[in-house]
N, C-alpha and C positions, 0 to 999 in steps of 0.2 A: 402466421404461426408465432406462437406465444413461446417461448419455453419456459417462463417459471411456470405456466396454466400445465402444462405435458408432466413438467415434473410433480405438482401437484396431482393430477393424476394417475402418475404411477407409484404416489406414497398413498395413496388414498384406499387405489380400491385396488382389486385381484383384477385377472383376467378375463376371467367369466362375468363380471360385474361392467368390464370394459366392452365385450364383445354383446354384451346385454345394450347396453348403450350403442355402441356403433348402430346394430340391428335397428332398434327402436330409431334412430334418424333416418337409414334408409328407407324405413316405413310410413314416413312422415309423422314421426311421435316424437314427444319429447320425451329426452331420456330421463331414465328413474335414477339418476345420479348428477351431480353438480359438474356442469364442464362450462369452463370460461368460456366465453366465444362472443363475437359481433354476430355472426348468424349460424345458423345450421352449416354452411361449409367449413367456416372456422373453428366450431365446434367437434366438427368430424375428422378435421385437417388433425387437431389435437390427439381425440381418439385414437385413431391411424398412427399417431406416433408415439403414443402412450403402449400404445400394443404392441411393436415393433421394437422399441427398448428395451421393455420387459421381456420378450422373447428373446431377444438375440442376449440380455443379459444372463437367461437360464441356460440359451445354446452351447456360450462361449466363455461362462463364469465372469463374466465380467461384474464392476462393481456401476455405478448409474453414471457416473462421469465419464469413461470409456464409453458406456454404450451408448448414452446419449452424443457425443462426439462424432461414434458413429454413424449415428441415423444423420447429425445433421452437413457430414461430411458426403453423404449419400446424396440427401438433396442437393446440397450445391453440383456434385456431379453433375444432378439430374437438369439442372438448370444450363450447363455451360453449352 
């Protein structure tokens, strides 16, 4: 997991454009948008977190540096 690649993607595109992307990997396509990545996991790993930023930024107002904070406060949770 990149985060300037997450950040780039959530200055880049909308959400719909994100969830276009995600889809299109699950399908085994390459997505119709530029996402940094070593492979398809890391590139979806992005995705996933691009999406969840941007969401939780509209949920809770937040500005990109909170709510990225949050996502990545999330994961290390998710790891301990």
């Amino acid at each position: 997991m990149k985060i300037p690649a997450i950040k780039k993607l959530i200055e880049s595109y909308s959400v719909a454009q994100l969830q276009q992307a995600e889809n299109e990997l699950y399908d085994e396509q390459l997505p119709s948008i530029e996402v940094e990545g070593e492979d398809e996991g890391e590139q979806l790993t992005h995705i996933i977190a691009a999406l969840w930023i941007k969401n939780d930024m509209v949920a809770s107002g937040s500005d990109l540096k909170t709510s990225l904070r949050n996502y990545t406060q999330k994961v290390r949770k998710s790891i301990d």
